[in-house]
C-alpha positions in Angstrom: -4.7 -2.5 -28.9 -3.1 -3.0 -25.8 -2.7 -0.3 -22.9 0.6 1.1 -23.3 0.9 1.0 -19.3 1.3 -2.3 -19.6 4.7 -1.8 -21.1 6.1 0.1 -18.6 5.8 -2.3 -15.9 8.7 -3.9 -14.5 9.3 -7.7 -13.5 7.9 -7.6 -10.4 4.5 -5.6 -11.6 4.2 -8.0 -14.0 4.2 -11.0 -12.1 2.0 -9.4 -9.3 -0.6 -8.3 -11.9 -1.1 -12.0 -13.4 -1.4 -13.4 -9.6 -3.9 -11.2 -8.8 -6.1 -11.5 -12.0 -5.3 -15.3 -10.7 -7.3 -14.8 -7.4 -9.9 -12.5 -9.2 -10.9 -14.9 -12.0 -10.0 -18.3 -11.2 -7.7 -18.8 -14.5 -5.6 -16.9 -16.9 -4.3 -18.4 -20.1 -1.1 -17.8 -21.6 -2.3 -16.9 -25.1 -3.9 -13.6 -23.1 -1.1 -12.5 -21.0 1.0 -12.6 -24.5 -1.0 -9.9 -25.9 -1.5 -8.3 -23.0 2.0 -8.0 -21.7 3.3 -8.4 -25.3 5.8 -11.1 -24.7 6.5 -13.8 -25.6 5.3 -17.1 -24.5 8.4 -18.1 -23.3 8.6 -14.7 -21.0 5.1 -16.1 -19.3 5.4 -19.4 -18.9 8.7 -18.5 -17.0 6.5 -15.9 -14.9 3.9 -18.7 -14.3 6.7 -21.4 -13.4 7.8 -19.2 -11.0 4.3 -18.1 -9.5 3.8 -21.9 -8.8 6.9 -22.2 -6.5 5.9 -19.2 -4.9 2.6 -21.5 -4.2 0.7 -18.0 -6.1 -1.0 -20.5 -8.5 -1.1 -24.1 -10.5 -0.4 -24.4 -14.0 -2.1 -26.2 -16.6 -1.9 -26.8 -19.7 -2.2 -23.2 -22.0 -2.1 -21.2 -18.5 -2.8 -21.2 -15.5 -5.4 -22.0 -12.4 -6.3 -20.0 -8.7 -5.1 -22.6 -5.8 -8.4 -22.9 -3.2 -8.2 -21.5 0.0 -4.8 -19.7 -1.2 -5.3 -16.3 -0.3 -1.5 -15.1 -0.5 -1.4 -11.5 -1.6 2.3 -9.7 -2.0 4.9 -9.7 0.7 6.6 -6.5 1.8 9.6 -7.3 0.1 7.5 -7.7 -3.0 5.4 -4.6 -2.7 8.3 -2.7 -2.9 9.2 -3.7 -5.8 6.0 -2.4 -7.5 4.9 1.0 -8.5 8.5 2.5 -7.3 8.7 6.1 -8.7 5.1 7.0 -7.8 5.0 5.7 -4.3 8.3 7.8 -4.3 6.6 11.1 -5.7 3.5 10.0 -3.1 5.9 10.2 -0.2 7.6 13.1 -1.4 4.2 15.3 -1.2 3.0 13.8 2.0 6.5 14.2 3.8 5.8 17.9 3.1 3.0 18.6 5.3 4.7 17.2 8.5 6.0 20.2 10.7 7.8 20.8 13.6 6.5 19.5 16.8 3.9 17.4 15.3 2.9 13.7 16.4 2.7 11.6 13.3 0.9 8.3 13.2 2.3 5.9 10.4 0.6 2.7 9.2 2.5 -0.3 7.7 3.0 -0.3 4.1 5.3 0.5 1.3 4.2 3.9 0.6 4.2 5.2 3.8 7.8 4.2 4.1 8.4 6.6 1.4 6.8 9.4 3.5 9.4 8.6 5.9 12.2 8.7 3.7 11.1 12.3 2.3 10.8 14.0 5.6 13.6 17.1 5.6 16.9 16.5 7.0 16.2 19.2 9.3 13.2 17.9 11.2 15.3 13.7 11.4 16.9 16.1 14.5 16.6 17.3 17.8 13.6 15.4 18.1 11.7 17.7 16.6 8.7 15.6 15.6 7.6 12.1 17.0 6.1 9.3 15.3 4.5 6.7 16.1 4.4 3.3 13.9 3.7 -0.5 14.0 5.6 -0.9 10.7 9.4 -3.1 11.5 10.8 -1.4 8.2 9.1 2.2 9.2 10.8 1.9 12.6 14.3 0.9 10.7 14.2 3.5 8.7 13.8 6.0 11.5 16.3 4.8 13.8 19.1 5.8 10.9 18.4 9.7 11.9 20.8 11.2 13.9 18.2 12.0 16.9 14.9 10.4 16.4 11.8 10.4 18.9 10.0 6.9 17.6 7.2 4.9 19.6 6.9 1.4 18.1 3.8 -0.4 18.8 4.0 -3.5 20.8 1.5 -6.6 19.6 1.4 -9.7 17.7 4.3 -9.7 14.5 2.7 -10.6 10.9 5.9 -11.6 9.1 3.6 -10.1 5.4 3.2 -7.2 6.4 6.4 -6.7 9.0 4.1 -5.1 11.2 2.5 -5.2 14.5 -1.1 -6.1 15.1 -3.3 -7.4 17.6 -5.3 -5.9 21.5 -2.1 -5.0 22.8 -1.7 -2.4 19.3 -5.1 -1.3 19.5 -4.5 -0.6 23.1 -1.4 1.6 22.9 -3.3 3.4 20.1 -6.1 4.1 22.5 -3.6 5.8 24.7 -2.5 8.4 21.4 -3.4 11.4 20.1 -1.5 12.5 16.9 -1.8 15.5 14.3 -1.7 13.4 11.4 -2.2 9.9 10.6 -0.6 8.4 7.3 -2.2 5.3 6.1 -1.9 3.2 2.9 -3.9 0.8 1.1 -4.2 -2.6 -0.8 -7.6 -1.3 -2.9 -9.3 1.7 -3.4 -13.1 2.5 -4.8 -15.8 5.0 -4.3 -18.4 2.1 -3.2 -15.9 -0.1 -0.8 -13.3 3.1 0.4 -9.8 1.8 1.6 -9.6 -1.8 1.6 -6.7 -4.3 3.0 -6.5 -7.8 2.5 -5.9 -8.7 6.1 -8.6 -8.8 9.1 -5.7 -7.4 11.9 -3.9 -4.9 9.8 -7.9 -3.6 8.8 -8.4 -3.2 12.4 -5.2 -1.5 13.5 -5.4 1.0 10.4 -9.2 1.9 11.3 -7.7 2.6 14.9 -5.3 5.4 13.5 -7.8 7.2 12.0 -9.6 7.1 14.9 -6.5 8.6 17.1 -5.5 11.8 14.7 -7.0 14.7 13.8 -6.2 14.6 10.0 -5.8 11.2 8.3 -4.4 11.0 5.3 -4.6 7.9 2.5 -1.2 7.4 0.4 -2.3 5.2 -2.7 -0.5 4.6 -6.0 -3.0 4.5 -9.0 -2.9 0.6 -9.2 -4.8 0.5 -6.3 -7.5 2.5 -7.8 -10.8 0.0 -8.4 -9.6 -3.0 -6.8 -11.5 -4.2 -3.6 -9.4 -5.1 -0.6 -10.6 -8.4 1.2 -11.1 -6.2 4.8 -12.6 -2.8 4.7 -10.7 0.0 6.7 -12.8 3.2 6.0 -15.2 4.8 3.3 -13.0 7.8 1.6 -14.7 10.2 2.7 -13.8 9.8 6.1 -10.2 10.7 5.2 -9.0 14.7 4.8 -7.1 13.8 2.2 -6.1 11.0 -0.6 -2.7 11.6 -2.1 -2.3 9.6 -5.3 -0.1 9.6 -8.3 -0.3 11.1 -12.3 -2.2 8.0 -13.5 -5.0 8.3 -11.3 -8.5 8.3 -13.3 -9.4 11.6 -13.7 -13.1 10.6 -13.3 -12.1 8.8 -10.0 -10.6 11.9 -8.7 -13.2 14.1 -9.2 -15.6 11.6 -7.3 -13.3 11.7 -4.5 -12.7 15.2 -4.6 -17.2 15.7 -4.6 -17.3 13.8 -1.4 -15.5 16.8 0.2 -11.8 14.9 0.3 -8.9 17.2 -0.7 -7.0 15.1 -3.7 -3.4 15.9 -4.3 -1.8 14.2 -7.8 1.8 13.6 -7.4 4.7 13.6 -9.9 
């Protein structure tokens, strides 16, 4: 019988699902996805054709193949797409703990967008917090308040990711000190920690938690067991993992035993 979950995922989910079990296992064929997804053929040979002109994977015949040395993972157009109402309830819970006066450290990513978005009306003014981001859509966002205090990081552009990266990042990083540092994820396990799939974005993440005094991981449950390609840090080096209502309840007690406070959102 097939996970119910499955049938709650949109388009987008869908589609980013089958390319990553792509990458993972080398081949998927249609006759599986059907009963996974429980669709029709028709519904995922469209979602293979258009995998392949996204250069995601080949088809062949009865499914499809991994494409070597293709390493593509999601965009940040497409990764907002995906897992919308709990990165949403995430960012909600995390934009709570930010109070006045504080210096807030924000990594690139989806979710921490949605912390950005959540933060009260009443501390967007008077400059009443700063932050501090290497995230193009993060700064965007910020600069629609009516007085903001933002400090974007100057290095080398990953058009992905829409954030900055690079010696020049890590250097203006070296120069900060901030009260909280908010940081997502691509994967997330007890063995690996946080994982990314990019060397830069590993090395400018790792930096953040080096420049605050509380870090704190946003991560939507579909990150939960997958391995990254880059590690950034072991969990328990964080303060705190927030995470939504489908997070393994086994997983979060692991988390929670290696001394990290876990908050469940939504």
């Amino acid at each position: 019988m097939e996970n119910n979950s499955n049938h709650d995922l949109n388009t987008a989910e869908r589609r980013s699902q089958i390319a990553q079990m792509v990458r993972e296992q080398g081949k998927v064929f249609v006759s599986d996805l059907v009963k996974k997804y429980d669709l029709t053929e028709t519904s995922i040979r469209r979602d293979l054709i258009l995998l392949e002109q996204e250069h995601r994977l080949k088809r062949i015949h009865g499914g499809a193949v991994s494409i070597p040395g293709n390493f593509r993972t999601d965009t940040f157009a497409e990764k907002e797409k995906l897992q919308i109402t709990a990165k949403g309830s995430i960012g909600k819970v995390a934009a709570r703990m930010i109070n006045r006066s504080d210096i807030i450290l924000l990594a690139s990513g989806t979710t921490t967008l949605q912390v950005v978005r959540y933060i009260s009306p009443e501390l967007q003014m008077n400059n009443l917090i700063t932050l501090v981001t290497t995230s193009l859509p993060i700064a965007s966002e910020i600069l629609t308040w009516p007085s903001p205090n933002l400090t974007i990081l100057g290095g080398i552009f990953l058009q992905d990711y829409q954030a900055t990266v690079g010696p020049q990042t890590i250097d203006f990083l070296n120069d900060i000190t901030a009260d909280i540092a908010f940081l997502g994820a691509d994967g997330l396990t007890v063995e690996g920690g946080a994982t990314t799939a990019n060397v830069l974005i590993a090395e400018a993440d790792r930096k953040m938690t080096e420049r605050a005094r509380r870090t704190v991981l946003v991560v939507d449950s579909s990150k939960i067991g997958k391995a990254g390609f880059v590690p950034i840090r072991p969990i328990s080096s964080f303060n705190m993992l927030i995470t939504d209502s489908n997070a393994p309840p086994d997983f979060v007690d692991l988390v929670r035993k290696m001394g990290v406070e876990v908050i469940v959102a939504g």
